[in-house]
N, C-alpha and C positions, 0 to 999 in steps of 0.2 A: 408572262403568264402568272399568274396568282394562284395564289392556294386555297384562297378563300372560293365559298361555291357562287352560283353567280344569282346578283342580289336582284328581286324584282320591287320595281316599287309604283304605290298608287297615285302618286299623287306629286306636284312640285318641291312641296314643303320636305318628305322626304327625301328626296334629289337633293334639295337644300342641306337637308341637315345631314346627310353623306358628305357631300361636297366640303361642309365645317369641318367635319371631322378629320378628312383628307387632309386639308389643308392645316390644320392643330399637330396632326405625327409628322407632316413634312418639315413646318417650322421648328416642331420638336430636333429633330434628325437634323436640320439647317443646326440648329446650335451645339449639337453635340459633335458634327462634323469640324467647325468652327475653333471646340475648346480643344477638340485633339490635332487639328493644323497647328494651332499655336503653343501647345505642349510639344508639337514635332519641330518645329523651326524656328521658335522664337528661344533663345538661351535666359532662363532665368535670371532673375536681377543679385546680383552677391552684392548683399549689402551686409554681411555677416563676416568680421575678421576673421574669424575659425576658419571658413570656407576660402580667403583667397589665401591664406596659411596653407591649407592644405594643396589648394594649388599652385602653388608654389613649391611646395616639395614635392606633388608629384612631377610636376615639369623639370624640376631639380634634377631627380632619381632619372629621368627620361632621359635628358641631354647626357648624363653622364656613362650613363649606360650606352648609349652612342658613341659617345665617347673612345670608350673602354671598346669598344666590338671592332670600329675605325682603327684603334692602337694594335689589337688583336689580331686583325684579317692584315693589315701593313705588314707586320713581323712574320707572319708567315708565309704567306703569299712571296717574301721576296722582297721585301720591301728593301731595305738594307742589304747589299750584297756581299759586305765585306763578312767571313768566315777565319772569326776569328777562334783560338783554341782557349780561350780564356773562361771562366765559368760562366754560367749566365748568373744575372743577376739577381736576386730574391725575388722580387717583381715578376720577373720573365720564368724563375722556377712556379710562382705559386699560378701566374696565370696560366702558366703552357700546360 
């Protein structure tokens, strides 16, 4: 249903030039559908050094950070069983 009220018209010519009109906002809406599909799933092109720099250190920061959580969750969880009376280590005081 539409919003618009409903159109009467006299003659061909108008039906005709409805019908252009229709057909101009749909092709309009066809390419703006279009530009934003490909802004959603196409990955821009890095052709810019700055930008695989940057990704590169954010993937950097990422893996290490997993890293560090995998080393973390192991030690506590149990990982190592032996109980030992010895200090912990600088390492293990700053992360624990």
């Amino acid at each position: 249903m539409t919003d618009q009220p409903l159109l009467h018209y006299k003659s061909l010519d108008d039906i005709r030039a409805r019908k252009q009109a229709l057909r101009k906002e749909l092709d309009s809406g066809s390419q703006s559908m279009k530009t934003q599909w490909n802004s959603l799933f196409h990955a821009p092109k890095r052709d810019v050094p700055s930008r695989r720099i940057t990704t590169f250190m954010t993937t950097s920061a990422s893996v290490f950070d997993g890293i560090l959580l995998a080393w973390k969750l192991y030690n506590r969880l149990g990982g190592s069983k032996r109980q030992s009376k010895k200090k912990k280590s600088l390492l293990a005081r700053i992360l624990g």
